[in-house]
N, C-alpha and C positions, 0 to 999 in steps of 0.2 A: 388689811395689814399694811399696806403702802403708807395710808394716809397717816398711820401711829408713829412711822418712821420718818413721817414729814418727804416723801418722795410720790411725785406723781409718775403716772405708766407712760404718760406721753416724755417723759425727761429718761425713763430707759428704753424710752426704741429709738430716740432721737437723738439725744446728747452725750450717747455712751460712744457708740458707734459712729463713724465719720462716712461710709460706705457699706451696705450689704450686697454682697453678690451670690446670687444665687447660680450655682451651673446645672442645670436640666439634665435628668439622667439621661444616656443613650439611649435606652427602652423609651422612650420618649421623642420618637424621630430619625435615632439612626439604629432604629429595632436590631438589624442586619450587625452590628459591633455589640450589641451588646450579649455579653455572653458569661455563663456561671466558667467556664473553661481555665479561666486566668484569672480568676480571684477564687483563691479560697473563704476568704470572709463574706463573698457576697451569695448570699442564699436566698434571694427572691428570685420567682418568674419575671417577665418580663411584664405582664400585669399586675401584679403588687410590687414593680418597681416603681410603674406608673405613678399606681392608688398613693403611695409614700412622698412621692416628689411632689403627687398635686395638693397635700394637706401642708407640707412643706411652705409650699408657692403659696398658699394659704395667709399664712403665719406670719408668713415675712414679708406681704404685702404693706402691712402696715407701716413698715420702716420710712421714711419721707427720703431716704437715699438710695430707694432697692433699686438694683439694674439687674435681669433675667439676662443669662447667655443660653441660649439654647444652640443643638448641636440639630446638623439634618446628616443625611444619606451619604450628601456630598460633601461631607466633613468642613465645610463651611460655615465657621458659627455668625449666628446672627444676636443683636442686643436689642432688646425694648424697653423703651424707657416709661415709667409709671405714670399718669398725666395729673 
């Protein structure tokens, strides 16, 4: 379907976007904050917080500008850069 409209998939993950940032859920390192308690909209465990964030992370690997922040315990986020 790309190709009929004359657009390649590498010119929308790459030249739509200037930066993607992904931010790691808390079930994801700082298990301990994360909590259904303070969000109403949020209805996963904290294992299919997980499972969603890692298909996520997935997805948006492709991006040539993704930067991951992930969060820990000690509320210290940390960034990795793609290589």
């Amino acid at each position: 379907m790309l190709k009929e409209i004359g657009v390649e998939e590498f010119d929308l993950l790459n030249k739509r976007y200037d930066q993607v940032v992904h931010l790691v859920t808390a079930a994801d390192g700082a298990e301990e904050y994360y909590t259904l308690a303070n969000n109403q909209t949020r209805k996963e465990n904290v294992e299919a917080a997980r499972k969603m964030d890692d298909k996520t992370r997935k997805v948006l690997f492709f991006f040539q500008n993704y930067l991951t922040l992930f969060s820990t315990s000690h509320q210290v986020p940390y960034l990795t850069f793609p290589k």
